[in-house]
N, C-alpha and C positions, 0 to 999 in steps of 0.2 A: 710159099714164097713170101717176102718182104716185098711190097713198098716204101722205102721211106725217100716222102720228099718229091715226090714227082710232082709234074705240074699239073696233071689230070689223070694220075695214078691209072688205074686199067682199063681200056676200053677191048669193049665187046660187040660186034657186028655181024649180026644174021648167022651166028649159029645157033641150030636146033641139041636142046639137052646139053647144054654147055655146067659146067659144074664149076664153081668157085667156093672152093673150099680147104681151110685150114690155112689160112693167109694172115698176114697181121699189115696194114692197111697205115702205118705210122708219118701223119703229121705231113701230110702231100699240101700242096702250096695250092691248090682249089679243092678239084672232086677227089676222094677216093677212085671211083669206077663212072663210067660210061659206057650204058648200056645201050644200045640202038638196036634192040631187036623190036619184029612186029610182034604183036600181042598170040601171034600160033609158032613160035618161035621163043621155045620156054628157055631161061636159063635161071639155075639154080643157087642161090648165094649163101651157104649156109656154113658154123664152125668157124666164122674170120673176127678178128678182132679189128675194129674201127675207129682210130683215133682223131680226134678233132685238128683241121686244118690249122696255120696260120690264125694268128690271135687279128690281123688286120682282115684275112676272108672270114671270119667267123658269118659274114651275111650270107654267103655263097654255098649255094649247094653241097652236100656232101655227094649227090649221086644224082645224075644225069639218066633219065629212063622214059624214053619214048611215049610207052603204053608201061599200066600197072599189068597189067593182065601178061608181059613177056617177062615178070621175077617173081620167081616164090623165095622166099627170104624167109629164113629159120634157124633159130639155137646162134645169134650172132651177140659178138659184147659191141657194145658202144660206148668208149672213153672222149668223153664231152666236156666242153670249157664251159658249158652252162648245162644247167639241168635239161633233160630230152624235153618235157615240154616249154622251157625257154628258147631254145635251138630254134631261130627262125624258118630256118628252111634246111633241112634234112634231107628230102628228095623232091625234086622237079619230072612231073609227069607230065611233060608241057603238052603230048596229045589227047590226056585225059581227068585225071584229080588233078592236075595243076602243083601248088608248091605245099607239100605238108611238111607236119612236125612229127618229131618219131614217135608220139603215140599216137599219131595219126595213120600213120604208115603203118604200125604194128596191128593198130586196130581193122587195114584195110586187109592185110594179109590174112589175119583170122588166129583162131587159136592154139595150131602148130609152131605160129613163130615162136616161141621160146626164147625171143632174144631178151637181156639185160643191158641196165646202162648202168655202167660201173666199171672200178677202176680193174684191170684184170691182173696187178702187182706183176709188173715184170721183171724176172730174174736180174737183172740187171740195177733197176730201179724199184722195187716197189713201190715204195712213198718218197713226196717228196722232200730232199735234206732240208734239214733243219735253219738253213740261212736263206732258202728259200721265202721270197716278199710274200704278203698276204695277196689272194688272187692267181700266184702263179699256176701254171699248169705241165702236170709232170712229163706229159712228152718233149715241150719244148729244151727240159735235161736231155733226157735219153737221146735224143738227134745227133746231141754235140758228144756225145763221148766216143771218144777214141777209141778205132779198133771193135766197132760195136758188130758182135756176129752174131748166129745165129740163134744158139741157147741161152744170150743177151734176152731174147726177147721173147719167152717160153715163159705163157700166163703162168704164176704158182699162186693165183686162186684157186684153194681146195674146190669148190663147186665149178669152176672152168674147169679144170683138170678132167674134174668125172665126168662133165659133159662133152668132152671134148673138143674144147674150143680153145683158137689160135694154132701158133704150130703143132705138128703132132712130135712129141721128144722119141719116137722110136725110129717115126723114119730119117730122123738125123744122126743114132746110134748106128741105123741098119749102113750109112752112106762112111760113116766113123771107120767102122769097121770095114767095110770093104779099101778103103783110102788106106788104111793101114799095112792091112793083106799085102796091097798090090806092092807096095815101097821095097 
């Protein structure tokens, strides 16, 4: 799935083994995700690409999470308007670690996360054009363009690709073809 734009992009409430995965998470107006589960009550967030809010919420939260103990987080990109340990607050554990920074967050989760912060080149945009002010930041393009679909926004960073991360291009082939078939 796409987010783009929402006002607190995905919330998640007291399901057990919940999977969030292969999503692209694009320039929501606070959080990415809200998570409210209790800490025995796992949900999983792995393979999503996460881009940075609003250049005015850049203070606010990217992600809302009760207890650290209810997300395992793994293999995710994070496209950031400052560098991860500049990023004030990344995630709000408000009943337990409190507000960290994303190496702090990566550091909590341990040494499966495999996430990166970087840009993940989206088919669409890669980089950003060339009249582009210094300072700007490339999702803030990518939002506005017209008509913007799915394989718009299919990371083509070679190392995201082979990891797997963002959407997946097959099961948007696999839905291609069936759409087709059926006409």
């Amino acid at each position: 799935s796409v987010i783009l734009g929402g006002f607190q992009g995905l919330q998640v409430y007291q399901f057990d083994r919940f999977v969030i995965e292969n999503n692209v998470f694009l320039r929501n107006l606070i959080a990415a995700a809200v998570i409210g589960n209790r800490p025995e009550r796992k949900v999983t967030f792995r393979n999503n690409i996460v881009t940075d809010s609003l250049e005015i919420k850049k203070e606010i939260q990217l992600f809302e999470i009760p207890f650290d103990a209810s997300i395992e987080q793994e293999n995710n990109c994070f496209f950031l308007r400052l560098p991860g340990d500049e990023r004030k607050n990344i995630v709000w554990f408000y009943q337990s670690s409190g507000k960290l920074k994303l190496p702090e967050w990566f550091a909590l989760k341990g040494g499966a996360n495999r996430s990166v912060v970087q840009n993940p080149r989206f088919a669409a945009l890669p980089e950003l054009p060339e009249t582009a002010k210094p300072g700007a930041f490339l999702p803030d393009f990518l939002v506005n363009i017209e008509n913007l679909d799915f394989s718009d926004l299919l990371a083509t960073d070679p190392d995201l690709r082979v990891r797997g991360v963002g959407l997946d291009p097959a099961a948007f082939e696999a839905s291609a073809g069936r759409s087709a078939g059926s006409n």
